[in-house]
C-alpha positions as CSV (number, residue, x, y, z in Angstrom):
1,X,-40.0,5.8,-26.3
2,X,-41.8,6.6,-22.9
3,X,-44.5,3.7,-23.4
4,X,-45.0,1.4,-20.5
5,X,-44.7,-2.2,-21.7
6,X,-45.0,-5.1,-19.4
7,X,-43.4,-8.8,-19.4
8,X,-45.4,-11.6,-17.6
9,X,-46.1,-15.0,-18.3
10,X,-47.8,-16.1,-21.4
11,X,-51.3,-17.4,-21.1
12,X,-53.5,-19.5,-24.0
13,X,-55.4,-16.6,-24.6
14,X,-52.2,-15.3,-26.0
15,X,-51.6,-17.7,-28.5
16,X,-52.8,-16.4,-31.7
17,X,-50.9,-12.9,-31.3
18,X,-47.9,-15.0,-30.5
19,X,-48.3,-16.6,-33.7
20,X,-49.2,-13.3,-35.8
21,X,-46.1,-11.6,-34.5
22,X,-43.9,-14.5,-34.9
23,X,-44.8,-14.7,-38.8
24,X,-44.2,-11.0,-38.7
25,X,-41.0,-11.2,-36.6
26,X,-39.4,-14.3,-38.8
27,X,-40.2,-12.6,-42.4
28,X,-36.9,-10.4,-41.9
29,X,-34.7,-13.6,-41.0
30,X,-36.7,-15.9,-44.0
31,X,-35.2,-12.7,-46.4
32,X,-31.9,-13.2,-45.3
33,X,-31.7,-16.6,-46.3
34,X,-34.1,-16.8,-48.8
35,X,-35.8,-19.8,-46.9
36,X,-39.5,-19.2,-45.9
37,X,-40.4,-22.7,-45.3
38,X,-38.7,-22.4,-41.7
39,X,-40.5,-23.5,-38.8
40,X,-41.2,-19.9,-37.2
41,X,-43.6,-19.6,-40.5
42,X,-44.9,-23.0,-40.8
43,X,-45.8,-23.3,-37.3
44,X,-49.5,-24.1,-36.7
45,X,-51.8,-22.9,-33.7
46,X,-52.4,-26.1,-32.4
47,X,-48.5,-27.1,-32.1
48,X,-48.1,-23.0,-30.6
49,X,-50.6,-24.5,-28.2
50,X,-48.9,-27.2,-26.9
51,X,-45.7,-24.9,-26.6
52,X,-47.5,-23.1,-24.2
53,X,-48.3,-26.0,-22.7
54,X,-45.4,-27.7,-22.0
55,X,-42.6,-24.9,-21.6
56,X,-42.8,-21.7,-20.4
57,X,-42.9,-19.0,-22.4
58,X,-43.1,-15.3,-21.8
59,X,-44.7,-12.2,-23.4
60,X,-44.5,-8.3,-23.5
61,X,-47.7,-6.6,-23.8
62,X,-48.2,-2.9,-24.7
63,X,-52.0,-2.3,-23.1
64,X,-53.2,-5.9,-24.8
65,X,-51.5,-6.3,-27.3
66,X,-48.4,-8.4,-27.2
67,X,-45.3,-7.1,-28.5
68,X,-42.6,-9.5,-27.8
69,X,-42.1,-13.5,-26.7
70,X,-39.6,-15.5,-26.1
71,X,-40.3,-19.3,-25.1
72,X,-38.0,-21.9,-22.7
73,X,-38.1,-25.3,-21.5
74,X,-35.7,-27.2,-19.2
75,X,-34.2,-30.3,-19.8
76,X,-33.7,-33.5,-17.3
77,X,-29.7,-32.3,-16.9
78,X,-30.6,-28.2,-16.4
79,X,-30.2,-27.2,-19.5
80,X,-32.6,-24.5,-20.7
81,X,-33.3,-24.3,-24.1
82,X,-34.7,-21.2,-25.5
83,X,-36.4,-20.5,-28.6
84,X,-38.6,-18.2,-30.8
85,X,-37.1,-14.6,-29.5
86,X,-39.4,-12.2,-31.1
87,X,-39.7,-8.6,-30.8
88,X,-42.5,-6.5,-32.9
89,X,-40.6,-4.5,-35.7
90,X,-41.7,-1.4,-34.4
91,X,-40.6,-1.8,-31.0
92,X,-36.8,-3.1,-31.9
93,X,-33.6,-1.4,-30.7
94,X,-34.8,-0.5,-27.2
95,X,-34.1,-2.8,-25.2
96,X,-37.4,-5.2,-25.1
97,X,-35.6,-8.4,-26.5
98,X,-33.2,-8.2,-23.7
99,X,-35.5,-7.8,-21.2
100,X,-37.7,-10.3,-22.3
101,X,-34.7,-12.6,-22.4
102,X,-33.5,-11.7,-19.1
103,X,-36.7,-12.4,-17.4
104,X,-37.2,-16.0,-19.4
105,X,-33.6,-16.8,-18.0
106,X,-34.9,-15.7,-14.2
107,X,-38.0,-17.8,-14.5
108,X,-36.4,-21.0,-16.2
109,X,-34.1,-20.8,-12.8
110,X,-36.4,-20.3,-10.6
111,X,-39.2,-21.9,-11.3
112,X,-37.4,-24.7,-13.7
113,X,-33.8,-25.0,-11.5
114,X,-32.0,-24.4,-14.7
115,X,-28.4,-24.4,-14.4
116,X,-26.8,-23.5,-18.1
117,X,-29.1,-21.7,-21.4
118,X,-28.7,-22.6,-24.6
119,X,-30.3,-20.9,-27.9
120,X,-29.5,-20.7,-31.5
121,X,-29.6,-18.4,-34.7
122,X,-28.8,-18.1,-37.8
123,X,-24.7,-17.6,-38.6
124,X,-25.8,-14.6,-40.6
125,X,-28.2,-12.8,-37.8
126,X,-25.7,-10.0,-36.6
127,X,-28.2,-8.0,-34.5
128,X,-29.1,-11.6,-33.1
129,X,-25.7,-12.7,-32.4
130,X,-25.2,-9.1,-30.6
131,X,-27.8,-9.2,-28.0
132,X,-26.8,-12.8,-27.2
133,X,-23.0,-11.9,-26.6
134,X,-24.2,-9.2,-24.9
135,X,-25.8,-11.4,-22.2
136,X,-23.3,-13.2,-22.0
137,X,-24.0,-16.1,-24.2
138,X,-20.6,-17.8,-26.1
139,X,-20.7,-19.5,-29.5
140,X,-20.0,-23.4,-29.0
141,X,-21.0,-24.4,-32.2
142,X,-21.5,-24.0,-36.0
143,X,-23.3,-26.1,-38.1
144,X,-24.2,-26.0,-41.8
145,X,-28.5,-26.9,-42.3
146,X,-28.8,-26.1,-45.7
147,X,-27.2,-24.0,-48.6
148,X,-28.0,-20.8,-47.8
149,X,-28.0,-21.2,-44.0
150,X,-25.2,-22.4,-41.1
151,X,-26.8,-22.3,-37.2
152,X,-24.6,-21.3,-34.2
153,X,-25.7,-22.4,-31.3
154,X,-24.5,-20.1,-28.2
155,X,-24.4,-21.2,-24.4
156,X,-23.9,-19.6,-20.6
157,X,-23.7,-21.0,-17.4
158,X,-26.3,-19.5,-14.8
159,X,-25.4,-16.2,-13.5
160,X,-24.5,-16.2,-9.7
161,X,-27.3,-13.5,-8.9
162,X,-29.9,-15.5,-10.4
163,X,-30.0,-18.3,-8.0
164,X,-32.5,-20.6,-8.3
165,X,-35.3,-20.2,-5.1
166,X,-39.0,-21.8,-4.5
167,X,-40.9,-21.0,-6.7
168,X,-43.7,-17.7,-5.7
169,X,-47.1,-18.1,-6.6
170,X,-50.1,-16.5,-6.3
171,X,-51.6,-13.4,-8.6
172,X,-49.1,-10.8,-11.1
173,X,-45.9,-12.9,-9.9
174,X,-43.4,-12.9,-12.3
175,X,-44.8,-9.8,-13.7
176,X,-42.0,-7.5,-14.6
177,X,-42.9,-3.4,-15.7
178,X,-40.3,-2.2,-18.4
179,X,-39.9,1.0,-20.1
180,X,-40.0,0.2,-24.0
């Protein structure tokens, strides 16, 4: 694609293209169960808000506008739970929602010390299920929410070359530049 996209960390300013793509982004999985009363759509501002308050939660940006998300927070036991992988339809099937999962996992151990990840989809989300596997996440469970709809919820340990270390600070850190 030959555009320059970059993944940093999410800021409040931020918060209503988050919530614009993720109506956008969750319109495909909504279809695929016939369910658009899931959370991803009935989200509000205010309760995006306090996401981005309390966890940490990353963005990709082409120029300004953001692209991509993906949000995390760490439990008391190390256990990262992350949610709301979105990736703008037109920028889907090259590589950005495994890069922006791959630096959420690098910043929840680092910054967070978490020791295991944990996420979930929907048991019919093929292209989903595929870019978990392929980082290395295992199904651990299945369960049925609804008529239409079973979750899997997929787990990994942390990898051994993402070692949790003190924490940088300071201007750009955690910026990441990736090639969308």
């Amino acid at each position: 694609m030959g555009t320059s996209v970059t993944i940093s960390a999410a800021t409040d300013q931020d918060a209503e293209q988050i919530l614009k793509l993720q109506y956008l982004c969750y319109q495909q999985e909504a279809a695929l169960y016939d369910d658009y009363g899931i959370e991803p759509l009935t989200q509000t501002l205010d309760a995006l808000r306090a996401e981005l308050g309390a966890g940490c939660v990353v963005v990709a940006r082409l120029g300004e506008e953001v692209v991509g998300s993906v949000r995390g927070t760490v439990d008391e036991d190390g256990t990262a739970r992350i949610a709301k992988l979105i990736v703008h339809p037109r920028m889907q099937r090259h590589g950005l929602g495994g890069r922006l999962l791959d630096a959420l996992e690098r910043r929840l151990a680092e910054e967070h010390s978490a020791l295991r990840f944990r996420l979930f989809t929907g048991h019919r989300s093929d292209g989903n299920l595929r870019l978990y596997r392929s980082h290395g996440y295992v199904p651990v469970s299945t369960e049925q929410t609804g008529p239409r709809r079973g979750v899997v919820t997929l787990e990994k340990e942390l990898r051994p070359d993402v070692a949790p270390v003190a924490a940088p600070s300071g201007p750009g850190v955690g910026e990441l530049a990736a090639q969308a």
